[in-house]
C-alpha positions in Angstrom: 0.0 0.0 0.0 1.2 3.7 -0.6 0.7 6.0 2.2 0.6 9.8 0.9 0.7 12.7 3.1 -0.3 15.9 1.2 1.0 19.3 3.1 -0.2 22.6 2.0 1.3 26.2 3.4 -1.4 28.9 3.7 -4.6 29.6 4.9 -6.9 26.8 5.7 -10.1 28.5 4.7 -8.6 28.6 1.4 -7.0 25.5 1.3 -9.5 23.4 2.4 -11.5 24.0 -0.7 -9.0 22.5 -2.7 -10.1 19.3 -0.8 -13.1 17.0 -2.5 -16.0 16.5 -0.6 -16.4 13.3 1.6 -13.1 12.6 1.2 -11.5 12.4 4.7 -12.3 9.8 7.4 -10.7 11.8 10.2 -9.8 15.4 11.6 -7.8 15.5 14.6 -6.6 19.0 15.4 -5.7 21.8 18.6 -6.5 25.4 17.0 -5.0 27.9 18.4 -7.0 28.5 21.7 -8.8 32.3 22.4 -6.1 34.9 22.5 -3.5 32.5 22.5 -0.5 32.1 20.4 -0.5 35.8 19.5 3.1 36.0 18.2 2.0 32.6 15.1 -1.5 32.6 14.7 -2.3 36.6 15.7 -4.5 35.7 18.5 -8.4 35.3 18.1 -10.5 37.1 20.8 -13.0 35.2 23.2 -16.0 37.3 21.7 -14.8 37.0 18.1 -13.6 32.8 18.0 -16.8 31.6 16.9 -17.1 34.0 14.1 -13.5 33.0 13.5 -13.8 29.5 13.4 -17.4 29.1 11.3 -15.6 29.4 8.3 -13.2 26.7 8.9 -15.7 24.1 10.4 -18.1 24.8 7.2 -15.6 23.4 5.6 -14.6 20.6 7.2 -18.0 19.7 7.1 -17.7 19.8 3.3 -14.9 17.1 3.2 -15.8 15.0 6.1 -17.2 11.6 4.6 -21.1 10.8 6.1 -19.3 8.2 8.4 -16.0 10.5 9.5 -15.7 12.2 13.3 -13.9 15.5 13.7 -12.0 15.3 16.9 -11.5 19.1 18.6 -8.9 20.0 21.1 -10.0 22.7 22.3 -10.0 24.7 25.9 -11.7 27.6 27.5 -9.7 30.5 29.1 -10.4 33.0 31.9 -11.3 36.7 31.2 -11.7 39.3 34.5 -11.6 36.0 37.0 -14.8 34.5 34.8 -14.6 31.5 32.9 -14.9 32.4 29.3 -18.2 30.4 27.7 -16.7 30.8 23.9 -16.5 26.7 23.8 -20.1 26.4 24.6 -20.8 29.1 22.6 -18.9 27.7 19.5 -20.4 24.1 20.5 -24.2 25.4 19.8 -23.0 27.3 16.4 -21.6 24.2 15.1 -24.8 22.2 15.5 -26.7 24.8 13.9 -24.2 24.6 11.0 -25.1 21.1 10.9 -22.4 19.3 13.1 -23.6 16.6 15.7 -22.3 16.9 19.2 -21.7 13.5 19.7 -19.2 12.7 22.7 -16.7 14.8 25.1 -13.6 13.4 26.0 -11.1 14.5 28.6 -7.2 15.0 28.3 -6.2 14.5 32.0 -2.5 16.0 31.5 -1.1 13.4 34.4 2.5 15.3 34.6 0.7 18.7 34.8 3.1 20.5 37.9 1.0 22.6 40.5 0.2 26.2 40.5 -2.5 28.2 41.8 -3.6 31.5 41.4 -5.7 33.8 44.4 -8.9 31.9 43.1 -8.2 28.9 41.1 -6.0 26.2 41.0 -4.0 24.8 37.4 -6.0 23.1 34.8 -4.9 19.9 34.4 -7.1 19.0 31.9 -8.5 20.1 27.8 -11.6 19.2 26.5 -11.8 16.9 23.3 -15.0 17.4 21.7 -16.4 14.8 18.8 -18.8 15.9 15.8 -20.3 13.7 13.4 -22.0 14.0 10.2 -24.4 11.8 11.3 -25.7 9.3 14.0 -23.8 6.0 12.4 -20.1 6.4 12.0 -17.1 4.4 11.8 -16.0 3.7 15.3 -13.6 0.4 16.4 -13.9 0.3 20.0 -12.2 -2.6 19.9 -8.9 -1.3 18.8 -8.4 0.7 22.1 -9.5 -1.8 24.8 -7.8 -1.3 28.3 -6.2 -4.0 31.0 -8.9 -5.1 33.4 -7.9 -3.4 36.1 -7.6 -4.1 40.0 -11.1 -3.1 40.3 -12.0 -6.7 38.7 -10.0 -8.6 41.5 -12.4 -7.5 43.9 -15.9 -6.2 42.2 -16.1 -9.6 40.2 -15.1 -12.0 42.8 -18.7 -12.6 44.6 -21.5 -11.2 42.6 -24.9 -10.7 43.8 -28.2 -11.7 42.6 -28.7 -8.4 40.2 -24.9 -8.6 38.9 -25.6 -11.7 37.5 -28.6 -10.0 35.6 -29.1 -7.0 33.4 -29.3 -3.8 35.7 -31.8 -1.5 34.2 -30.5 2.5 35.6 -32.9 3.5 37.9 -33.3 7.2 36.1 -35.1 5.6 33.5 -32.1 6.7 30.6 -32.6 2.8 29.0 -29.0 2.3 29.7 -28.0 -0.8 31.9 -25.2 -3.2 33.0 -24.4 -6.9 33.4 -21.3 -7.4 36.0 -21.2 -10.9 35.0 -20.3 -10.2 31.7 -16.7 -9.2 32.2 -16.1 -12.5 34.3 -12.9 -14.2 32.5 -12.3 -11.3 30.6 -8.6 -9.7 30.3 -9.4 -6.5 28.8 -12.2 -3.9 29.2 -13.6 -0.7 27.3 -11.9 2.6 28.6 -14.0 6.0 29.7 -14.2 9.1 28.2 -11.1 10.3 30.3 -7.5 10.0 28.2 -4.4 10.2 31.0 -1.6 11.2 29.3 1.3 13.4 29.6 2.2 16.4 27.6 4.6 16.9 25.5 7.9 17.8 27.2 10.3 17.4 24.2 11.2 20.8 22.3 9.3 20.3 18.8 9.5 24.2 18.1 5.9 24.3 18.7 4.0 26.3 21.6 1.4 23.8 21.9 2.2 20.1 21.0 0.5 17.3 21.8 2.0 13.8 22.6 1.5 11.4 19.8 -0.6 8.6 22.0 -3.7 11.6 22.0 -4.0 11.6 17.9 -2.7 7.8 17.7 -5.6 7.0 20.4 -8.2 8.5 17.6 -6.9 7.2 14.9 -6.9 3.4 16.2 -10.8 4.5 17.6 -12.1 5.9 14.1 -10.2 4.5 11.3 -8.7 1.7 9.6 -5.6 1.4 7.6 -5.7 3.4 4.2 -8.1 5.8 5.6 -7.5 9.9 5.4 -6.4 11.7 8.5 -6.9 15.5 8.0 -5.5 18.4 10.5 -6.0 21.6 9.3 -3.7 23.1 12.0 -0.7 20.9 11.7 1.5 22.6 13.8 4.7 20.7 14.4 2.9 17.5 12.7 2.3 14.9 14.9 -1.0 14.1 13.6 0.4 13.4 10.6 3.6 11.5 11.4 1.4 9.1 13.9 -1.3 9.0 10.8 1.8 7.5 8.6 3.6 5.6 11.0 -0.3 4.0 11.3 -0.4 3.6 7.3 -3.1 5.9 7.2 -3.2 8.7 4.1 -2.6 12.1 6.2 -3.4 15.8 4.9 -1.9 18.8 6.4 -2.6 22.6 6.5 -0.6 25.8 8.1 -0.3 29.2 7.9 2.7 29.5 9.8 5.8 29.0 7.2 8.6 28.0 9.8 5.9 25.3 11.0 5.3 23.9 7.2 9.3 23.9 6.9 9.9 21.7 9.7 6.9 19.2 9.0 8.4 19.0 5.6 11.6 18.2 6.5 10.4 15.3 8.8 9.1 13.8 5.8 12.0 14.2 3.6 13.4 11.4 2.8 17.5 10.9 4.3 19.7 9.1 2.5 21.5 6.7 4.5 23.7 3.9 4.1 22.0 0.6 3.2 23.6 -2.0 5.2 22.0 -5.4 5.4 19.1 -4.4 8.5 18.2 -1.5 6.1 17.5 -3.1 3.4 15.3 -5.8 5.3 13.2 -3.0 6.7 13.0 -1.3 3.2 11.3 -4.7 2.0 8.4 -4.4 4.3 7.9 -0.6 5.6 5.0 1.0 3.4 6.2 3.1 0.4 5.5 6.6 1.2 4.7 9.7 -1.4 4.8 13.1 -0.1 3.3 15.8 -2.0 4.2 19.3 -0.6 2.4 22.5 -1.3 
C-alpha cells in the first residue's frame, strides 16, 4: 500500500476547498486556543472565536465523509476572574451549522506540575470534543480496549443476585449493566477520560500534543488506508502518527517555519543501506509526499 501525506502552506479557509467533498475519514486538530498564540496565529478574541472559526468548520463539514468524526482540542480561558463560555458558545454554532455533538472526551494531562492563582488552582485538563455527520459512523472500539484493572479482583469476585442480571438504571435513561459479563475477561472498554502526559520534548511548537492523543483516535475511528486530516498541523504529529499507522494524512498551516519543519520530517534521508536497512526497506510501506 502507498501511504501519501499531502501538506499545504497557507490559509486553511482557502485551502481546504482545494479538498473534495467526503473525502477524509478523520480530523484531529488543537486550533489555536482564544487569544492565544499571538506572536503565530495573531490571536483570536473570546468574543470573536466563533465568528472566527465558522468558516473553517463549514468546511470541514464539506470534506468530512457521512461516516467520518472530527475530533477538537480545544479549551476555554479566563477573562476578569470568569470562565470564558466561547467553547459552549462555538459548540451550539456548530450544530446549527449542521455538526452533531456526539461525545466529550477529557485529556487529564497526568504530569501537569502545581500552581495556583488567588482563586483557582491549574487546569490539568482540555476538552476533546467529537462531531459527526451523522448518527452512524465508523468507530472500532475494539482497537483501544484497556487491562482489566484491579477493580476486577475484587468487584467480580462474589456477585450478587442483580450482577448476574441485566441492571436496568434507575433514572429511567434505557442504559443498563451486566457485571457478570466481564467475568474471564482480560481486557475492558476505557472511559471518556485519556491520562496522558504532555509533551515535554522541544518540537519548536507552543502547543504540541503527545503522539498517543491523535494515535488513540486514529486506532478509535479509522482503519488502515483511511484519510487523517488536520487543518492546524502545527509541528505535525497528527500526521507523522497518521503515517507511521499507514493511514493517508493531509496537512494545513499558515505559519511557514511550521510547514518547513513538518516537511523536513518527511523528507526522505539518504543513508547507508547495510543489510538491516534493506530488510526494513522490504516491508515498511512506500510513502509519497506531495508538498504544497
Amino acid at each position: 500500500m502507498e501511504i501519501t501525506t499531502d501538506i499545504y502552506l497557507g490559509d486553511n479557509r482557502e485551502k481546504l476547498k482545494l479538498l473534495p467533498e467526503n473525502s477524509v475519514n478523520l480530523i484531529v486538530t488543537s486550533p489555536p486556543y482564544a487569544d492565544q498564540r499571538k506572536s503565530t496565529y495573531g490571536g483570536i478574541h473570546p468574543d470573536k472565536y466563533v465568528e472566527w472559526f465558522l468558516p473553517i468548520s463549514d468546511q470541514l463539514l464539506r470534506v468530512i465523509e457521512p461516516r467520518g468524526t472530527f475530533v477538537l482540542n480545544i479549551k476555554e480561558k479566563v477573562v476578569e476572574g470568569e470562565r470564558s463560555t466561547y467553547v459552549m458558545e462555538l459548540i451550539i454554532a456548530m450544530r446549527k451549522q449542521g455538526w452533531l455533538w456526539t461525545e466529550e472526551f477529557i485529556w487529564h494531562k497526568k504530569n501537569s506540575y502545581p500552581g495556583k492563582w488567588p482563586n483557582r488552582f491549574r487546569d490539568s485538563w482540555e476538552r476533546l470534543l467529537q462531531f459527526n455527520k451523522n448518527r452512524h459512523f465508523n468507530m472500532y472500539q475494539e482497537e483501544v480496549m484497556v487491562p482489566m484493572g484491579d477493580w476486577a479482583k475484587t468487584r467480580l469476585k462474589k456477585l450478587s443476585d442483580t450482577d448476574k442480571i441485566r441492571d436496568n438504571s434507575k433514572v429511567g435513561s434505557g442504559f443498563g449493566k451486566n457485571i457478570s459479563n466481564w467475568i474471564d475477561r482480560d481486557k475492558a472498554y476505557p472511559t471518556n477520560v485519556l491520562h496522558l502526559a504532555t509533551e515535554c520534548n522541544n518540537k519548536n511548537h507552543s502547543a504540541a500534543f503527545p503522539e498517543e492523543l491523535p494515535e488513540w483516535f486514529i486506532k478509535l475511528f479509522t482503519k488502515q488506508g483511511d484519510v487523517v486530516l488536520d487543518p492546524f498541523m502545527g509541528s505535525g504529529t497528527t500526521l507523522i502518527v497518521a503515517n507511521r499507522m499507514q493511514r493517508h494524512s493531509i496537512g494545513i498551516d499558515i505559519v511557514p517555519e511550521y510547514y518547513e519543519m513538518v516537511k523536513q520530517q518527511f523528507t526522505p534521508v539518504e543513508r547507508p543501506q547495510l543489510e538491516l536497512n534493506l530488510k526494513y526497506e522490504e516491508i515498511k510501506p512506500k510513502t509519497h509526499i506531495a508538498i504544497r
